[in-house]
C-alpha angles and dihedrals in degrees: 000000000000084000098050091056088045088252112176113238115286081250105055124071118213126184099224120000124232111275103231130157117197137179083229087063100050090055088046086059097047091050116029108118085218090051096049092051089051087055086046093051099040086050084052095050087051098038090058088040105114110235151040122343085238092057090045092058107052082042075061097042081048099056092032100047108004087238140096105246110245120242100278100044085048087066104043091060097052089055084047095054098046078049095060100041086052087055101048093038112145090015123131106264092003093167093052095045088047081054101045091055089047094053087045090059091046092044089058102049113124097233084062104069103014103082123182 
């Protein structure tokens, strides 16, 4: 997984890493089974957030990328997220699953892995 983010090797120190975006590491995001606890566990922490959806969701844009969503991100998630509970309606857990694919999608905003 180190390879696929252009990580140097575990004994070599480097003083900035190479910036690079792949569709490699998109997919690595989306299936890794540690990504995807991370998402679980992010959905679980919102989910459990008191509050609107809508403050939930900035409290998610701010742990996952240390900024407020903009207005129209702020939208877009909020359809995204109607969107999810209407999927998983009637599913066991259908709030927590809404959350967790929230939390995947904020967990693979590119704003998210790529750091400056």
């Amino acid at each position: 997984m180190l390879m696929t983010f252009d990580a140097p090797d575990a004994n070599v120190c480097v003083m900035r890493r190479e910036r690079s975006t792949t569709p490699l590491q998109a997919l690595t995001l989306l299936n890794d089974p540690v990504f995807f606890e991370c998402a679980v566990s992010l959905g679980g922490i919102l989910k459990a957030e008191s509050g609107s959806d809508a403050s939930r969701l900035r409290q998610g844009m701010l742990r996952s990328a240390g900024r407020p969503p903009s207005p129209d991100e702020e939208a877009t998630l909020s359809g995204f997220l109607t969107t999810a509970r209407a999927k998983f309606a009637g599913k066991d857990d259908a709030e927590g699953r809404a959350w967790t694919v929230v939390a995947r999608l904020l967990l693979n905003l590119e704003s998210v892995p790529v750091r400056e």
